[in-house]
C-alpha positions in Angstrom: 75.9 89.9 113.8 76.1 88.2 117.3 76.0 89.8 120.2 79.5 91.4 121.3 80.9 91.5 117.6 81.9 94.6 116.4 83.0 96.0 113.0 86.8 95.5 112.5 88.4 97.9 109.7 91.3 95.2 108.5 94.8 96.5 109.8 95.6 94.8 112.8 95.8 90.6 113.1 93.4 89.2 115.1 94.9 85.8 115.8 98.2 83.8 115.3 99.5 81.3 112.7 98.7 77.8 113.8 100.9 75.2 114.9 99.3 71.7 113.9 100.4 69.1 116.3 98.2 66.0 115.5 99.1 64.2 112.6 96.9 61.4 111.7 97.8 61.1 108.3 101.7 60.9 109.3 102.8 58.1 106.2 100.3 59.0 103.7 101.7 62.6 102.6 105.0 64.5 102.1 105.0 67.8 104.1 106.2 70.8 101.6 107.1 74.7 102.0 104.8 77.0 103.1 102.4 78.8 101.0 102.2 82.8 100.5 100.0 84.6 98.6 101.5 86.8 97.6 99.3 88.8 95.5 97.2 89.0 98.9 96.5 92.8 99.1 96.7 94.8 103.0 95.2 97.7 104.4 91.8 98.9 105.3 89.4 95.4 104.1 87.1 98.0 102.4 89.7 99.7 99.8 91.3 96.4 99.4 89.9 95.4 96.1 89.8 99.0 94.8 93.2 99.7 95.2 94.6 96.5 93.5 91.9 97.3 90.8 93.9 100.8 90.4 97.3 99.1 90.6 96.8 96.0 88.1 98.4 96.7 84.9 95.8 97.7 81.7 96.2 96.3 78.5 95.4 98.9 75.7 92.7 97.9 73.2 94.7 97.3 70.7 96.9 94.7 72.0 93.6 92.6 73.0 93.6 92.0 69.7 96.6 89.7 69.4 95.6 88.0 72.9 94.4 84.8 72.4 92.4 83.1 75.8 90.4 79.9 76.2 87.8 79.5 78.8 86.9 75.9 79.7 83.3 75.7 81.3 80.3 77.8 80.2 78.2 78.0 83.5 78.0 81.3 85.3 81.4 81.9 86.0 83.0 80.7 82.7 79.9 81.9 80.3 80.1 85.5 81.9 83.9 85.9 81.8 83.4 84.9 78.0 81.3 87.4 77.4 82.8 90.1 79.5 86.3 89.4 78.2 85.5 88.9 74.3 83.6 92.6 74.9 86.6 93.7 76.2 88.0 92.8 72.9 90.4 89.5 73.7 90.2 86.3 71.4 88.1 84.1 73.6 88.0 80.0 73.0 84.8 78.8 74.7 84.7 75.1 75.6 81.9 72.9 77.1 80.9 68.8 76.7 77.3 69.7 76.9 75.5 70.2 73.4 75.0 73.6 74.4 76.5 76.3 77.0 72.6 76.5 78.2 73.3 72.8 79.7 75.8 73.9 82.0 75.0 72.7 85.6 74.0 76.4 86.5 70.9 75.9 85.2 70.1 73.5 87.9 70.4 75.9 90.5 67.2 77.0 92.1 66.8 79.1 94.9 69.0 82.4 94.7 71.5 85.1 94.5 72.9 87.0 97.2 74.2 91.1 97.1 73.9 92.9 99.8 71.6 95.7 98.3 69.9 96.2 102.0 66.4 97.0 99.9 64.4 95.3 103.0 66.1 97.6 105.1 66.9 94.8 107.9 70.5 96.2 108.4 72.3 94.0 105.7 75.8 95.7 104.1 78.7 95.0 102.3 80.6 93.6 105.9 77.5 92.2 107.5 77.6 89.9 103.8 81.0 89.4 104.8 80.7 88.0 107.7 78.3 86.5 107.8 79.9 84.5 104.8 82.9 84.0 106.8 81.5 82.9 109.9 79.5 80.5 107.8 82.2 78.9 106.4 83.9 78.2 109.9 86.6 80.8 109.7 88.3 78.8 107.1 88.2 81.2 104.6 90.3 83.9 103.0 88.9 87.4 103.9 90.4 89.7 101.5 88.8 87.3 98.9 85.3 87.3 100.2 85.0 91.2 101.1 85.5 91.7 97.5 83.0 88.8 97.1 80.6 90.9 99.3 81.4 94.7 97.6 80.7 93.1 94.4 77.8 91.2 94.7 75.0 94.2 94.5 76.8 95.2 90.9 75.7 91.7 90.0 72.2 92.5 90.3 72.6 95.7 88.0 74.5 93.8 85.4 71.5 91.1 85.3 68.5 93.2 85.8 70.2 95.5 82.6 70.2 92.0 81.0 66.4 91.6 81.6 66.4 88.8 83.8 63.1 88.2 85.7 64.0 88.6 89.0 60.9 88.4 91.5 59.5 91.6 92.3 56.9 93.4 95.0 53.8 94.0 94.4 55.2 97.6 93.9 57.5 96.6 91.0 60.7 96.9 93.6 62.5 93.5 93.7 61.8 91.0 95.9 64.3 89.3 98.3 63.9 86.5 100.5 66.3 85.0 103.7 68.6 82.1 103.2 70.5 80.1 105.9 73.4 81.1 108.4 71.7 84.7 108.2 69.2 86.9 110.0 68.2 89.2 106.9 66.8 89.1 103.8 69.3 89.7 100.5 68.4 86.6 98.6 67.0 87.6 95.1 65.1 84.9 93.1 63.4 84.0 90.1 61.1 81.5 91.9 62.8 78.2 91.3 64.4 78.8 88.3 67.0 81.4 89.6 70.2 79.2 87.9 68.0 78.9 84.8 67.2 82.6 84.0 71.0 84.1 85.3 72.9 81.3 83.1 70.2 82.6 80.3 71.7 86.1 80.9 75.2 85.4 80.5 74.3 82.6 77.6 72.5 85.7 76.0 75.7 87.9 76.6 78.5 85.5 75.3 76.4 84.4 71.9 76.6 88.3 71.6 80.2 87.9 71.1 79.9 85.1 69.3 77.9 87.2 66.7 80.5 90.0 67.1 83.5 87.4 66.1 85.0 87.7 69.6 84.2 84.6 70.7 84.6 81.2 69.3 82.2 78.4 70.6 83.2 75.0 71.1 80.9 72.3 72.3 80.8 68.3 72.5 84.6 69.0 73.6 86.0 67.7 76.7 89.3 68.6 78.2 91.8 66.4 78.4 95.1 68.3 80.0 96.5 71.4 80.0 99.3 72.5 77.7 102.8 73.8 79.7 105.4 75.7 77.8 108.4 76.7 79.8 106.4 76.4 83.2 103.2 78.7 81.4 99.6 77.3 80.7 99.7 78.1 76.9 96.7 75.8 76.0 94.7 72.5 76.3 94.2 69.1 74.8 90.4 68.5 74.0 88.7 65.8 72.5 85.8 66.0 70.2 83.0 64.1 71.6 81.1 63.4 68.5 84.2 62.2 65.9 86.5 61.2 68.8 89.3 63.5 67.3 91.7 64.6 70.1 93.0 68.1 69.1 95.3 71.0 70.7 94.3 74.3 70.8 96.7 76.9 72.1 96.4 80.6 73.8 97.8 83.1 75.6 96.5 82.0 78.7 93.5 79.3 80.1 90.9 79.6 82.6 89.2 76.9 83.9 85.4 77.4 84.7 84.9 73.2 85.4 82.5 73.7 88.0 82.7 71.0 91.5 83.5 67.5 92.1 80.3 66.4 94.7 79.8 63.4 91.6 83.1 61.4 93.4 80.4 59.8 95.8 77.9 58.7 92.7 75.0 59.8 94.1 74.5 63.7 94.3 72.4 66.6 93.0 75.3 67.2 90.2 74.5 66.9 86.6 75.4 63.0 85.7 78.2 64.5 83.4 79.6 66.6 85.9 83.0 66.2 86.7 86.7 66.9 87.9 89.1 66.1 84.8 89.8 69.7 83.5 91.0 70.5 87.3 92.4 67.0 88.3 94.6 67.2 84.6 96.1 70.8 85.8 96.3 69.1 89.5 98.7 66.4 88.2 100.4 69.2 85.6 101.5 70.8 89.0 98.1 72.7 89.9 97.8 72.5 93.8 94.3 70.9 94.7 92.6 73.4 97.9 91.1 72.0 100.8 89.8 68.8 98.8 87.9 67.5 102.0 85.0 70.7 102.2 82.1 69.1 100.9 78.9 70.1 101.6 75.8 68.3 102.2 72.9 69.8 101.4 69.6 69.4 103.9 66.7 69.7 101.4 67.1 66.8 99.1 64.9 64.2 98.2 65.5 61.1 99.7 67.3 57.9 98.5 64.9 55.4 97.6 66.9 52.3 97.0 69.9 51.4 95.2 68.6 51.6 91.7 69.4 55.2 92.1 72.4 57.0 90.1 70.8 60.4 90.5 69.3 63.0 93.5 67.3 65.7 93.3 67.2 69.0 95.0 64.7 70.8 96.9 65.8 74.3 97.3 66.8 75.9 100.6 64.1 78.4 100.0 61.7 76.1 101.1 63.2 76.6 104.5 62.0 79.9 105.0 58.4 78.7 105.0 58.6 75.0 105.6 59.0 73.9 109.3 61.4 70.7 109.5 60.0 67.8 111.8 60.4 64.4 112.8 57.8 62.6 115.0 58.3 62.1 119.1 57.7 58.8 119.1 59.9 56.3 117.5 56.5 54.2 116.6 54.7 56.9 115.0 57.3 57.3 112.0 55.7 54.8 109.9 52.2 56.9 110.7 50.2 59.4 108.0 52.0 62.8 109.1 48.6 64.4 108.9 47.5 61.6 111.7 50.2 62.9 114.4 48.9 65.7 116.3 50.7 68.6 116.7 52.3 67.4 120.8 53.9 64.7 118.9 55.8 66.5 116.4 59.7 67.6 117.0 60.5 70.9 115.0 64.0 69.7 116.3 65.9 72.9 114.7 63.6 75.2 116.1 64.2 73.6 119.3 68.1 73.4 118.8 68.6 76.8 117.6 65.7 78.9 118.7 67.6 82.6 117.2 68.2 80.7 113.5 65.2 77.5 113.6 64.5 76.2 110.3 67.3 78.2 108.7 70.3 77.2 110.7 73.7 76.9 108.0 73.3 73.6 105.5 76.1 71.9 107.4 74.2 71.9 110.7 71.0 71.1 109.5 71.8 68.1 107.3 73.7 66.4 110.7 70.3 67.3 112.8 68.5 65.4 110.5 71.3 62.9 110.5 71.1 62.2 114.1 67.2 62.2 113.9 67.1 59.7 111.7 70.4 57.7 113.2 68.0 58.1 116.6 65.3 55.8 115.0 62.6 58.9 113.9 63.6 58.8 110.4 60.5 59.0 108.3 59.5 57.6 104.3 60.6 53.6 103.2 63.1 51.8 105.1 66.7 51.4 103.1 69.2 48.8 103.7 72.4 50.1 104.6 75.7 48.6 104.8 77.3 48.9 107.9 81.6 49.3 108.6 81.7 45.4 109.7 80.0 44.1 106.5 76.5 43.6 107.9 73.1 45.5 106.7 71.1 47.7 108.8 67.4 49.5 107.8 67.0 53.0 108.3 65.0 55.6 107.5 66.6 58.5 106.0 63.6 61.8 105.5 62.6 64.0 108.4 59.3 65.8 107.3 59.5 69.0 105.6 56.0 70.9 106.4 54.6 73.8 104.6 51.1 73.5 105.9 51.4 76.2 108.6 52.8 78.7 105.7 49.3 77.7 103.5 47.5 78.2 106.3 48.9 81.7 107.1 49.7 82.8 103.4 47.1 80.8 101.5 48.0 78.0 99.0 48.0 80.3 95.7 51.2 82.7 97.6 52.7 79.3 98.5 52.7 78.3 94.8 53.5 81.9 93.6 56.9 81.7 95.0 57.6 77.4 95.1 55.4 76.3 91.8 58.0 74.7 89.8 60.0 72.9 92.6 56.8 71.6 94.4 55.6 70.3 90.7 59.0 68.5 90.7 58.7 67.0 94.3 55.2 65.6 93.0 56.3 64.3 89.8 59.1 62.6 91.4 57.3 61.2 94.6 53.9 60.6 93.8 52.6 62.9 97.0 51.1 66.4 96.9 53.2 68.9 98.8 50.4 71.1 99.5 49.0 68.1 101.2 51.3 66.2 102.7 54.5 67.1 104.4 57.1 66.7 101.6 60.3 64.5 102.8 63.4 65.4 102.4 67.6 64.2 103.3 70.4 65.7 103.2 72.8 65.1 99.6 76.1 66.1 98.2 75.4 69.1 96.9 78.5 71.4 96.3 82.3 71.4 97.2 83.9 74.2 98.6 87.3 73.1 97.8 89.1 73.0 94.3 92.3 74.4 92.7 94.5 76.9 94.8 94.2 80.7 93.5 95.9 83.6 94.7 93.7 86.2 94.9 93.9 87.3 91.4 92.2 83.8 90.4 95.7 82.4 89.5 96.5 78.7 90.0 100.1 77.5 91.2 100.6 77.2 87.0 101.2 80.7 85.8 99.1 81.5 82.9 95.9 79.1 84.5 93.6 81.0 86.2 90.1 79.1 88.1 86.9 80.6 88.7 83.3 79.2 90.7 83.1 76.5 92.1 86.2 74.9 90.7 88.8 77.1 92.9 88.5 76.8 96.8 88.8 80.9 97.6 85.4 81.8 98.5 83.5 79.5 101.0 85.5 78.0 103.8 84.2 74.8 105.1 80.4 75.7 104.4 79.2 77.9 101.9 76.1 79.8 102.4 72.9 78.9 100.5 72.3 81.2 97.6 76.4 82.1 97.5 77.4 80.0 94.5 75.4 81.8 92.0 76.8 85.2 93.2 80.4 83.4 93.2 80.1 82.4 90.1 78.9 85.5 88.2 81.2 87.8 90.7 84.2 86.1 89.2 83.2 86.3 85.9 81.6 89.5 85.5 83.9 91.5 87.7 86.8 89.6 89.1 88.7 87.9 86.6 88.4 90.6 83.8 90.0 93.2 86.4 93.3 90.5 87.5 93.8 88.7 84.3 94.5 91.8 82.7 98.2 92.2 84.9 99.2 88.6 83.3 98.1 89.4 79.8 99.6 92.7 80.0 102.9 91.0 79.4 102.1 90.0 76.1 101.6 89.7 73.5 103.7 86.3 74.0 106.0 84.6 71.4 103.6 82.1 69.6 103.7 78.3 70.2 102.4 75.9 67.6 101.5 72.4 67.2 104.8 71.0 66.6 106.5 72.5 69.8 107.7 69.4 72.1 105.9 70.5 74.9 102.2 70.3 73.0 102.9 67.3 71.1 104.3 65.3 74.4 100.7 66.9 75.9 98.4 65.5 73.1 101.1 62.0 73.1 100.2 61.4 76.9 96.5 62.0 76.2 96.2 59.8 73.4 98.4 57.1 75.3 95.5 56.9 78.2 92.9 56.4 76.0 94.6 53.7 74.5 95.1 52.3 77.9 91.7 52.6 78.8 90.1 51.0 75.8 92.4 48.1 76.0 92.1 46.7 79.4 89.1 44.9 78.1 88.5 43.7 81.6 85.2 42.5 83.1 83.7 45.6 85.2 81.6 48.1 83.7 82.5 51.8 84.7 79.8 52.7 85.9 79.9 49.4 88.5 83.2 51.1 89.9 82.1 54.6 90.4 79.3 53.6 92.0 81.4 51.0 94.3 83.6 54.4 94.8 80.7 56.6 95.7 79.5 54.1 98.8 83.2 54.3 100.2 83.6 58.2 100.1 80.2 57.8 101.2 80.7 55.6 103.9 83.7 56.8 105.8 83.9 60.6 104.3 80.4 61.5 104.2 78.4 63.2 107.0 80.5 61.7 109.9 84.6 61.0 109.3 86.5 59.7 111.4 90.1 58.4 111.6 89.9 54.8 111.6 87.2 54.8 108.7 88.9 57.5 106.8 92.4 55.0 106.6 90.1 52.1 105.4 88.5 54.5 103.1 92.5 55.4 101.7 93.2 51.2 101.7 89.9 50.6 99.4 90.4 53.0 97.2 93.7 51.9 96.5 92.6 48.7 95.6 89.7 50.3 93.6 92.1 51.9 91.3 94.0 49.1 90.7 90.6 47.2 90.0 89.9 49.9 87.3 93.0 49.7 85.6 93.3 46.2 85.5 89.6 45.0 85.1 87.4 47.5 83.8 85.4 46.9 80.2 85.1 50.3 78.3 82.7 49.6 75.2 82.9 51.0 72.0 85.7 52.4 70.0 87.4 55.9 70.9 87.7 57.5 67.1 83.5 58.5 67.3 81.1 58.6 70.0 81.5 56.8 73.1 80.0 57.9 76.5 81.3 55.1 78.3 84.8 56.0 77.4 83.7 59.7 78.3 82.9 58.3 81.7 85.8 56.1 81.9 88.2 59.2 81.7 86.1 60.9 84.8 86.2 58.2 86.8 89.7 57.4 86.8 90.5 60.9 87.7 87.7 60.6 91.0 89.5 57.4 92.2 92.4 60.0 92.6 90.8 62.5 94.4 88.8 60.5 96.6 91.9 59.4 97.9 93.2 62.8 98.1 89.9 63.6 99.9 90.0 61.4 102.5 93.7 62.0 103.0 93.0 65.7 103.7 90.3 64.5 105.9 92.3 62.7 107.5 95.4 65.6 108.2 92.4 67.9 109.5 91.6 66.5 113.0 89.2 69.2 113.8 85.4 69.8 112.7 84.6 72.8 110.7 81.6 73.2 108.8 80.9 70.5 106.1 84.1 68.7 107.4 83.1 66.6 110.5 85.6 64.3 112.6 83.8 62.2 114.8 87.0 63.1 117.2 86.3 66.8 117.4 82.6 67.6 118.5 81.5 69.8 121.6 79.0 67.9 124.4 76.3 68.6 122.8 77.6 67.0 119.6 78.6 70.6 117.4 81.6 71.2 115.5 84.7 72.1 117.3 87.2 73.6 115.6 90.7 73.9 116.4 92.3 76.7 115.4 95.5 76.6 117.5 96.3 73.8 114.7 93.9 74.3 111.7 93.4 77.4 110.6 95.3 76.8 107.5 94.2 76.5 103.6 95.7 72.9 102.7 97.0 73.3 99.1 98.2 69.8 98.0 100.7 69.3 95.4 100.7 65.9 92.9 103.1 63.9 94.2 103.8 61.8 91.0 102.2 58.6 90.2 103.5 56.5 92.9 104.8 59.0 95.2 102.4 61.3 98.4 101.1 64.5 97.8 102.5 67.5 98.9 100.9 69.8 101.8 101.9 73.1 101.6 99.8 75.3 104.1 98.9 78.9 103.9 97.9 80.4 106.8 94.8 82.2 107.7 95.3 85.7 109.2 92.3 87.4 110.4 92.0 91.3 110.8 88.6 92.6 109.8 86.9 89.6 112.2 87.7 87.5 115.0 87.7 83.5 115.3 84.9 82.2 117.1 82.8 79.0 118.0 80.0 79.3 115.7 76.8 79.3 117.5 72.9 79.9 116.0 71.3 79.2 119.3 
């Protein structure tokens, strides 16, 4: 922890509710109630989650029995709260697009898991893992919410190490661990770049255990369509089979949406090309509120855009950072140079020169804008790549800074280099056509995660009783940045241990009166579904989908990207306005929609990312203040940093659909500190 912060046991406020007196956005939103949680629990931050454990109602075995609950999503969070769940004896309903749960986008993830198991014995514990999680996410997080994050994240480690998942280990046979950004110890644990791969493995390996045991029921190739409300509960979902093109219902007690992140609204990110936000834009417009939609986060290690052919990036995993150094040349005229021809003088390790206590592994938000302004400066290194500017014309820039790991092969030796990065540096070759071990690889910054998504109280419950969220699709967690190697434990911490302990207090109402097919409420559910697929195949336009998502993904891009500020952002609102109208007037989807058809698949996503970029850059445009991955040009320190106003801001913005036609809702919920204090980040 920084110098002159102290330990804070959690029963006295440390700062006020803000008062927001800018309005930028005045005309493009409704201003609603304000928002309690009131499931929040109080008293000492460390008993918090153990005493609300104790206090949530049980439901006895044999009332599981009769309690029917599907899970949408089968990546980390939504595989592992099958698995727990159907152990636990409920009636689970798995559902995912992909062919398999394996396919999940967890799998992608590479570098790591955190849990504060202090085995290097640098001083980490359960409230340095807290804080430092809080104070990387810009104080914009709830604390209650990630203390429990931090208390369970070393049973995660048990529960997948008891599941035989190759974790990296010592020499010794003790796991390994390794350092991540925003911190200054090591509690990252790996499986060299595969860590996503072998954890979603784990929890696959656990749910198809319940499958076998009759618990669970497996769904794949099916896509969510909407949520099913009857008399104001979440009782089910509308689902259409991918392969026939059948849309079906399929009912329960209660739904939880596991639907992973948004990032592919700007087309080009590290996502999974079927990623997507339907399941949570659907519950959005059913009265879901959407959570600080504007917290995206750019990740620094990327590989770099090559040209506009592009409708993919790849990731290079923050673990590089902790034995790559990150440089740029001196000399404007030496970028187009061999790296291995500038000398040493001429080389700028600009974030070991920025932030000489942190260096190369600063926070992702903070790194990816150095390497912005690098590159914005002129010393941007690789091809040159045209680049439309806000008047219409086309600039060249080059977008890499050089990522170096020759002084680690020199120190380590090139076969420890490749123990720990094989597989990614493989991938970097493969994609690139250089040698890493060679030449200094080259990297960008690249949407990479969002740390907004549907509001949850802190028992994982959406604004729609009955729909609980988990990962990556809820907002609780992260703040405006989330910490490198954080998602995986998010994910498995609200699946493994979280929701199985809060969704029991809901279900222990039931069993519930049973709804069928013919109820009103589930046929008007699967009418309205069917009715926008009609739509959509018969606009027979002249655009192609993907022509429009891609048009999208250069205006969030553009104007809510890296740098937002408010004249952009209300262009940005204006175009993709006229973007949506576009789509549903001109756009071609192919094929028929009673059997396979991945253009009307994408057609569906899109329509719902033309609505929440809008949302996006609306929320943007409300938040006059930089913190973490949300930057206004308007709110920077001297020496071009975030600056945060929390006189105004500190505030979770939960928006509310405001109809077709009509502005969304804010309804704020105010951030109240007691086991930290606010402060100015710094990692100098």
């Amino acid at each position: 922890m920084a110098a002159g912060t102290h330990y804070l046991p959690g029963l006295t406020p440390t700062n006020e509710a803000s008062v927001q007196k800018s309005d930028d956005a005045a005309g493009y939103y409704v201003l609603g109630d304000k928002l309690v949680d009131a499931k929040a629990p109080t008293g000492p931050i460390a008993e918090r989650w153990t005493t609300r454990k104790f206090e949530n109602r049980l439901v006895n075995p044999a009332n599981r029995r009769k309690l029917d609950v599907i899970i949408v999503g089968t990546g980390l969070a939504g595989g592992a709260a099958a698995a727990t769940l159907g152990e636990a004896g409920y009636n689970v309903k798995s559902f995912c697009y992909q062919d398999s749960p394996r396919r999940a986008h967890s799998i992608a993830a590479q570098g790591g898991i955190n849990a504060s198991k202090n085995y290097k014995g640098d001083g980490d514990s359960d409230y340095r893992l807290f804080y430092d999680t809080v104070k990387g996410g810009d104080y914009r997080s709830r604390e209650s919410n990630v203390y429990r994050l931090a208390e369970v994240s070393t049973n995660i480690i048990d529960q997948c190490v008891a599941q035989g998942v190759p974790f990296a280990r010592e020499y010794g046979g003790l796991l390994d661990n390794r350092s991540f950004g925003g911190v200054q110890v090591s509690r990252t644990f790996y499986a060299r770049g595969q860590t996503g791969q072998q954890l979603l493995l784990g929890a696959y390996q656990a749910m198809e255990r319940q499958v076998a045991a009759g618990t669970v029921e497996q769904f794949t190739r099916h896509e969510m369509l909407d949520v099913i409300i009857v008399d104001e509960k979440a009782r089910g979902i509308v689902a259409r089979n991918m392969v026939t093109g059948e849309i079906e219902t399929h009912l329960a007690d209660a739904v939880v949406l596991a639907t992973g992140g948004y990032g592919n609204v700007f087309y080009l990110s590290t996502n999974a090309m079927g990623s997507n936000v339907m399941a949570a834009w659907r519950a959005h417009r059913k009265g879901a509120y959407m959570a600080n939609p504007c917290y995206t986060q750019i990740h620094p290690t990327c590989i770099p855009v090559t040209g506009a052919h592009q409708s993919k990036l790849t990731l290079m995993s923050e673990s590089l950072r902790n034995d790559g150094r990150i440089w740029v040349p001196k000399n404007a005229e030496d970028c187009t140079k061999d790296p291995r021809d500038i000398p040493e003088e001429d080389r700028d390790y600009f974030l070991e020169r920025i932030y000489p206590a942190f260096g190369n592994l600063v926070p992702r938000d903070i790194a990816s804008r150095s390497a912005k302004y690098m590159c914005d400066e002129g010393r941007g290194v690789g091809p040159e790549v045209d680049e439309t500017q806000p008047d219409g014309s086309v600039k060249k820039f080059r977008r890499g800074v050089y990522l170096d790991l020759g002084a680690a092969i020199e120190r380590l030796g090139k076969d420890k280099i490749e123990e720990k990065y094989d597989n990614l540096l493989d991938m970097y070759e493969r994609i690139t056509g250089e040698n890493p071990y060679e030449v200094p690889m080259r990297i960008y910054p690249a949407v990479h995660y969002v740390m907004g998504g549907l509001w949850v109280d802190y028992e994982l419950q959406t604004s729609i009783t009955g729909l609980f969220c988990t990962g990556e699709a809820n907002f609780s967690d992260h703040g405006a940045n989330r910490l490198g190697a954080s998602a995986l434990m998010q994910g498995l911490a609200d699946g493994y241990f979280v929701l199985p302990n809060t969704i029991t207090d809901y279900l222990a109402d039931g069993p519930f009166e049973k709804v069928d097919e013919s109820h009103p409420a589930v046929v008007e559910a699967l009418d309205g579904v069917k009715s926008r697929v009609e739509k959509l195949m018969n606009i027979n336009g002249e655009r192609s989908v993907e022509s429009i998502h891609k048009e999208l993904g250069q205006i969030m891009w553009e104007y809510c990207g890296m740098d937002r500020r408010e004249e952009g952002l209300k262009t940005a609102i204006g175009l993709i306005r006229d973007l949506k109208k576009e789509f549903w007037t001109n756009v071609k989807v192919l094929g028929s929609a009673d059997s396979l058809n991945q253009d009307l698949e994408k057609a569906n996503r899109v329509a719902d990312f033309i609505e929440l970029g809008e949302l996006m850059c609306i929320d943007a445009l409300n938040r006059r203040e930089s913190c973490g991955g949300h930057f206004r040009g308007e709110s920077q320190t001297e020496e071009g940093e975030a600056l945060r106003h929390d006189e105004e801001f500190a505030y979770v913005a939960a928006w509310e659909f405001g109809g077709e036609d009509g502005a969304p809702v804010l309804h704020k919920e105010d951030l109240i500190y007691t086991a930290i204090e606010m402060k100015q980040r710094s990692y100098k």
